[in-house]
C-alpha positions as CSV (number, residue, x, y, z in Angstrom):
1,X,-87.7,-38.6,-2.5
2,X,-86.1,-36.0,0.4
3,X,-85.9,-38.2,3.3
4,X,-87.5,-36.7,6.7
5,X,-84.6,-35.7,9.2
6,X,-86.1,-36.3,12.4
7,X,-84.5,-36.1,15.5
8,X,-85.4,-38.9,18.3
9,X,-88.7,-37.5,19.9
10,X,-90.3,-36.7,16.6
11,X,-89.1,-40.4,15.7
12,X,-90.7,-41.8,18.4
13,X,-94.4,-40.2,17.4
14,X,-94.2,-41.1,14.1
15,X,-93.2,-44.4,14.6
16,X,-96.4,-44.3,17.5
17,X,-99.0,-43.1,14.7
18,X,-97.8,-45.7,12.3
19,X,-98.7,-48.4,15.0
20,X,-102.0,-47.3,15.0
21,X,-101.7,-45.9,19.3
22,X,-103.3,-42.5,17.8
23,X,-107.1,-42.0,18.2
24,X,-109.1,-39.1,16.9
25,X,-110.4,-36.3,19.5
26,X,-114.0,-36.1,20.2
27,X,-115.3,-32.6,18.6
28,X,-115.6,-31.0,22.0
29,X,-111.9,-31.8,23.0
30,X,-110.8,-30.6,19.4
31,X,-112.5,-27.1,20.5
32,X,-110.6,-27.1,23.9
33,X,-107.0,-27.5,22.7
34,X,-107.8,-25.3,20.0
35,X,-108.9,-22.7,22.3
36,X,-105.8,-23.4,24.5
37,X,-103.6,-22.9,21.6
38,X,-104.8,-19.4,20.1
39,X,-104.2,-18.3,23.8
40,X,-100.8,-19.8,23.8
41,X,-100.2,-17.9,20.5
42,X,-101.6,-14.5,22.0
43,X,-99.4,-14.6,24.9
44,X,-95.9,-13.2,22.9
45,X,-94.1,-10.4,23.9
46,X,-91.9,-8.4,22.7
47,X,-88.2,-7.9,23.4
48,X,-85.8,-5.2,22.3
49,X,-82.2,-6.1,22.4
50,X,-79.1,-4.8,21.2
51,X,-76.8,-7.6,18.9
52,X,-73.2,-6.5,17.9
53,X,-73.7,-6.0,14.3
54,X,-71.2,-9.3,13.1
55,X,-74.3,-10.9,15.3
56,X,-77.2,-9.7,13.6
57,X,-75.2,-10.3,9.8
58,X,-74.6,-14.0,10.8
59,X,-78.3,-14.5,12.1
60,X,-80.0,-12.8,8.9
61,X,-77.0,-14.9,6.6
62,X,-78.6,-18.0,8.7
63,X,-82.2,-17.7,8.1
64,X,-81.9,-16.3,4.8
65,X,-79.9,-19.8,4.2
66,X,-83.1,-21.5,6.1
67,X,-85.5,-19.4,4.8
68,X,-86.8,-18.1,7.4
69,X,-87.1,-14.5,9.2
70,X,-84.4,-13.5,11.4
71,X,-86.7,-13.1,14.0
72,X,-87.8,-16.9,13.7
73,X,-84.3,-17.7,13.6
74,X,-83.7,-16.4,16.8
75,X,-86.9,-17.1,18.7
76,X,-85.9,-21.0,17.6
77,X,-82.4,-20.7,19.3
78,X,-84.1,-19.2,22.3
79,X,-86.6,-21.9,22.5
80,X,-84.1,-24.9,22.6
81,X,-81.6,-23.1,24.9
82,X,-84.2,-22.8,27.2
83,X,-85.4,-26.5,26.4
84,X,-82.5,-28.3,26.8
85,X,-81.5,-29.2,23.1
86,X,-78.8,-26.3,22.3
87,X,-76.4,-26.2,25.5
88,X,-73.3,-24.0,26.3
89,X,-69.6,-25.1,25.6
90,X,-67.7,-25.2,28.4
């Protein structure tokens, strides 16, 4: 069996639920953070940009290697830029 890569927060709550420190929501808070995620969901927008085309190969070569949509791919790298876990090289 494929063994999970997981990098040091998802480590951390896994290793939390398997200790048992998990506790199931009441119904009514189930509702709430379910409503709070369908409007976190609505809220995309959309951005046009223009890639040099050796950029937009490489990302569709990526995800097509991930299997995933280009689009994914590149909303991911945005998304840990902007969280810290993909920095610049200086």
């Amino acid at each position: 069996m494929n063994e999970l890569q997981l990098d040091a927060e998802e480590a951390d709550i896994l290793n939390s639920y398997e200790a048992g420190e998990w506790l199931p929501l009441p119904k009514s808070e189930l509702a709430r953070y379910q409503r709070y995620a369908r409007a976190t969901f609505r809220q995309n927008g959309k951005v046009n940009i223009q890639l040099p085309l050796k950029n937009l190969k490489a990302l569709r070569k990526r995800a097509l290697q991930k299997g995933i949509p280009y689009q994914t791919l590149i909303t991911n790298i945005l998304n840990q830029y902007l969280t810290g876990q993909l920095v610049e090289r200086v």
